[in-house]
C-alpha positions as CSV (number, residue, x, y, z in Angstrom):
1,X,102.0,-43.2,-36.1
2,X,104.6,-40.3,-35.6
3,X,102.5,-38.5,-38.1
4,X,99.5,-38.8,-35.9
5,X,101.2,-38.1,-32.8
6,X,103.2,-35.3,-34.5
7,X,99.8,-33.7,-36.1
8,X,97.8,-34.0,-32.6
9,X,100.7,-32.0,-31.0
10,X,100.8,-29.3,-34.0
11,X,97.1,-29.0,-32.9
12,X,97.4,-28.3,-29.4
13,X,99.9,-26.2,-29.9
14,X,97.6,-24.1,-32.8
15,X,95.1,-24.7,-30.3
16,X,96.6,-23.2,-26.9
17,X,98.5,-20.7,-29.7
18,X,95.2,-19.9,-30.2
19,X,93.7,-19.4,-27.1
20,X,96.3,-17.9,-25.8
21,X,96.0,-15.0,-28.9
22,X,91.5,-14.8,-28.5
23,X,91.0,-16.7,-25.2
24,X,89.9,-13.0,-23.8
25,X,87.9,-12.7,-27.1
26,X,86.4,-16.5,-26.6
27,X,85.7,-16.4,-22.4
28,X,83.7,-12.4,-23.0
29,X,81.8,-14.5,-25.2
30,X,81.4,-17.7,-23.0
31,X,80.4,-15.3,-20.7
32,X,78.1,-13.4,-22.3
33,X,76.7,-16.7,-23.9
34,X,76.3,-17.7,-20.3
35,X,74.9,-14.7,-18.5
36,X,72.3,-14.4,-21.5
37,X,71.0,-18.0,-21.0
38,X,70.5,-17.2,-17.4
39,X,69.1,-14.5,-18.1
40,X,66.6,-15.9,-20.3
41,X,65.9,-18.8,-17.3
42,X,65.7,-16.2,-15.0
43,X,62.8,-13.9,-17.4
44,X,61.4,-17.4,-17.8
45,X,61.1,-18.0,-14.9
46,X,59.7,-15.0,-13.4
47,X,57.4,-14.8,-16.6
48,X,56.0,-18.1,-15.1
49,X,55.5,-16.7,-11.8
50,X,54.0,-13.7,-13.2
51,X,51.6,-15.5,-15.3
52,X,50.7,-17.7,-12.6
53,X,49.9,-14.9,-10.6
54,X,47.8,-13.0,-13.3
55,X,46.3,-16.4,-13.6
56,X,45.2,-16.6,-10.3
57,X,44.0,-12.8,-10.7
58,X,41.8,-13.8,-13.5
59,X,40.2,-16.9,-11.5
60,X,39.7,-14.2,-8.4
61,X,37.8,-12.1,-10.8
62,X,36.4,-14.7,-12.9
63,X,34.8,-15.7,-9.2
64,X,33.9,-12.1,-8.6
65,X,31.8,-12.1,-11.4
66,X,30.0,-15.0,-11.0
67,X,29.4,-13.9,-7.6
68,X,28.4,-10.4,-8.5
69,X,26.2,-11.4,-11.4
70,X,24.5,-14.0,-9.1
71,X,24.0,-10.7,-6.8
72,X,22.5,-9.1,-9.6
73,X,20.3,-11.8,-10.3
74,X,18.8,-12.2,-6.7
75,X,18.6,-8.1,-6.4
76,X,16.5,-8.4,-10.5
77,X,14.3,-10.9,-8.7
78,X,13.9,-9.0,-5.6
79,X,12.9,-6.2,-7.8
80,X,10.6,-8.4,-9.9
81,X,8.9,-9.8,-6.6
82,X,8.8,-6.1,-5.5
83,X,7.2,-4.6,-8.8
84,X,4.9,-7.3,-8.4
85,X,4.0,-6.6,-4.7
86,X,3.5,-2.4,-5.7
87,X,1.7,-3.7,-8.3
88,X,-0.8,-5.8,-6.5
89,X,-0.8,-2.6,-3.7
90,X,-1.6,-0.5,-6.8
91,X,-4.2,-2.7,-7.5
92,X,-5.9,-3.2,-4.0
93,X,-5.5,0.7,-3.4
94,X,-7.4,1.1,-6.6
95,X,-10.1,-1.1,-5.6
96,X,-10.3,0.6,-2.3
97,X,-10.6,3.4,-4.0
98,X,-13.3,2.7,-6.2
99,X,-15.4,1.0,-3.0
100,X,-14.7,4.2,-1.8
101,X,-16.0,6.7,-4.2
102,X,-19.4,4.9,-3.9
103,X,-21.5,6.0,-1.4
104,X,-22.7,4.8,1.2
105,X,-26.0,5.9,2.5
106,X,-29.1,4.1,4.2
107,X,-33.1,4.6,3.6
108,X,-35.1,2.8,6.3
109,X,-38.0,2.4,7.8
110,X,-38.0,3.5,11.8
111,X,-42.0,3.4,12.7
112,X,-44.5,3.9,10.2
113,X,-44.3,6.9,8.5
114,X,-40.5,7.7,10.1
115,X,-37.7,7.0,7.7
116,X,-34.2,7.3,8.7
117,X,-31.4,8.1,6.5
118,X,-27.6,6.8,7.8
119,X,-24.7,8.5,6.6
120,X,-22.2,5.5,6.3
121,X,-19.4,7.5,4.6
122,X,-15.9,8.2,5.5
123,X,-17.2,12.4,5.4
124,X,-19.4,14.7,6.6
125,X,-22.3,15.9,4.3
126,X,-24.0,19.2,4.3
127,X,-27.4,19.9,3.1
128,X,-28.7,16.2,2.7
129,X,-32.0,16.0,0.9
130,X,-34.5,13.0,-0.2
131,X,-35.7,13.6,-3.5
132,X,-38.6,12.0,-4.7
133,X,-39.3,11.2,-8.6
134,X,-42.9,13.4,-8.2
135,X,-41.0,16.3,-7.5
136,X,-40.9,16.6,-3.1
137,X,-37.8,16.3,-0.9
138,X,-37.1,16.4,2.3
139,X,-34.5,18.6,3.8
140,X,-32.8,16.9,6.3
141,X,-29.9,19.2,7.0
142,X,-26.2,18.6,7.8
143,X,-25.7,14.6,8.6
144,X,-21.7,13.5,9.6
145,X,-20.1,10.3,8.9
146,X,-21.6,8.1,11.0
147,X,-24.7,9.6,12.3
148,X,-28.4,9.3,10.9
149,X,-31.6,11.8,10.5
150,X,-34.9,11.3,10.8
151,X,-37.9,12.6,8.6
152,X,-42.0,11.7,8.3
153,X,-42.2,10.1,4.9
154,X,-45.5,10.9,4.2
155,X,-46.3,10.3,1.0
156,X,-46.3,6.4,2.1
157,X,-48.8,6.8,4.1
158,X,-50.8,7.7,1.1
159,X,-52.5,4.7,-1.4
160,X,-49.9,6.3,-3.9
161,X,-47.4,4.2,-5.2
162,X,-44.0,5.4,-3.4
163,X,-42.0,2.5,-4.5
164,X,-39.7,4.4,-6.9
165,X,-36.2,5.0,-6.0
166,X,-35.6,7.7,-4.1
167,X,-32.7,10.4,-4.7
168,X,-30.5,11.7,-1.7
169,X,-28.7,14.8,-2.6
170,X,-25.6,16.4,-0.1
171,X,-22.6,19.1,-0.5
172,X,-19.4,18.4,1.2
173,X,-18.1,20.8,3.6
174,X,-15.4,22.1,1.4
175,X,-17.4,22.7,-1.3
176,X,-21.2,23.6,-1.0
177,X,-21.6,24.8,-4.7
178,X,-21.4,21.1,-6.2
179,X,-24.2,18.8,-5.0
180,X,-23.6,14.8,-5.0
181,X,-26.2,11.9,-5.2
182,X,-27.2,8.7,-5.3
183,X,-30.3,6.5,-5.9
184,X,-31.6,4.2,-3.5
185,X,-34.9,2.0,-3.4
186,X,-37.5,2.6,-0.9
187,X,-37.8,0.5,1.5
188,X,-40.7,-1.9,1.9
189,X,-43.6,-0.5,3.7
190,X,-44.9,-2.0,7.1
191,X,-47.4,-0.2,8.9
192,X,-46.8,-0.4,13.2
């Protein structure tokens, strides 16, 4: 048992020999052992709270997204709706439009022989003439939008057939060179 007891004490001896010969050598590497595990709890650490924070960043714009591409869905519908509404004004403007473009004039009957011809048009017309298909007319003059004139048709009073359509013929003010017309029936004859 000496041997034991005598060996341990040759050990700690070596031992504190030892330290006593590197213990500068072992403690700079104890402490640099140390420091470099802190260090790494430390980065660790902070890597976690900067992860969690780009995490959070990512949610913010993941939300931001979502939020802006709902945004650009409502403003695409909008626009749809609103393409759709122009569209639908395009359409009703056209129609206008054409309704428009047609004339509108009036052949009637006043008192016997005296015919009346109503300018219902959004324009003045110059030069307005009844044209008949045998070759007459009646020159009624300048008639504005709204207004009417008066002429004896007198070929009705005549056992001739004057049922054709008649042709009234006008000039706009801007331009007197190119004549317009349109074809009307004539209206029923009632002698008064």
């Amino acid at each position: 048992m000496d041997f034991i007891v005598h060996w341990i004490l040759l050990r700690i001896v070596f031992m504190t020999d030892w330290f006593s010969q590197h213990g500068i050598e072992f403690a700079a590497f104890v402490l640099t052992l140390v420091v470099t595990v802190v260090g790494w709890v430390v980065e660790h650490k902070s890597s976690k709270e900067r992860n969690k924070d780009r995490e959070e960043d990512i949610k913010l714009l993941r939300e931001q997204l979502e939020a802006s591409n709902a945004t650009v869905s409502t403003l695409r519908d909008q626009v749809r709706a609103l393409e759709s509404q122009a569209d639908a004004l395009q359409r009703q403007a056209t129609i206008q439009e054409d309704e428009a473009s047609v004339p509108e004039w009036e052949l009637r009957q006043v008192q016997n022989l005296r015919h009346s011809v109503a300018n219902n048009n959004p324009f003045d017309a110059k030069d307005v003439r009844v044209e008949l298909s045998n070759g007459n007319e009646y020159e009624l003059g300048d008639i504005s939008r709204g207004s009417e004139s008066s002429f004896l048709f007198l070929e009705r009073g005549l056992e001739v057939s004057t049922n054709d359509d008649v042709r009234i013929t006008w000039a706009l003010p801007d331009d007197l060179s190119h004549r317009f017309f349109v074809m009307k029936p004539a209206p029923p004859y009632h002698r008064s």
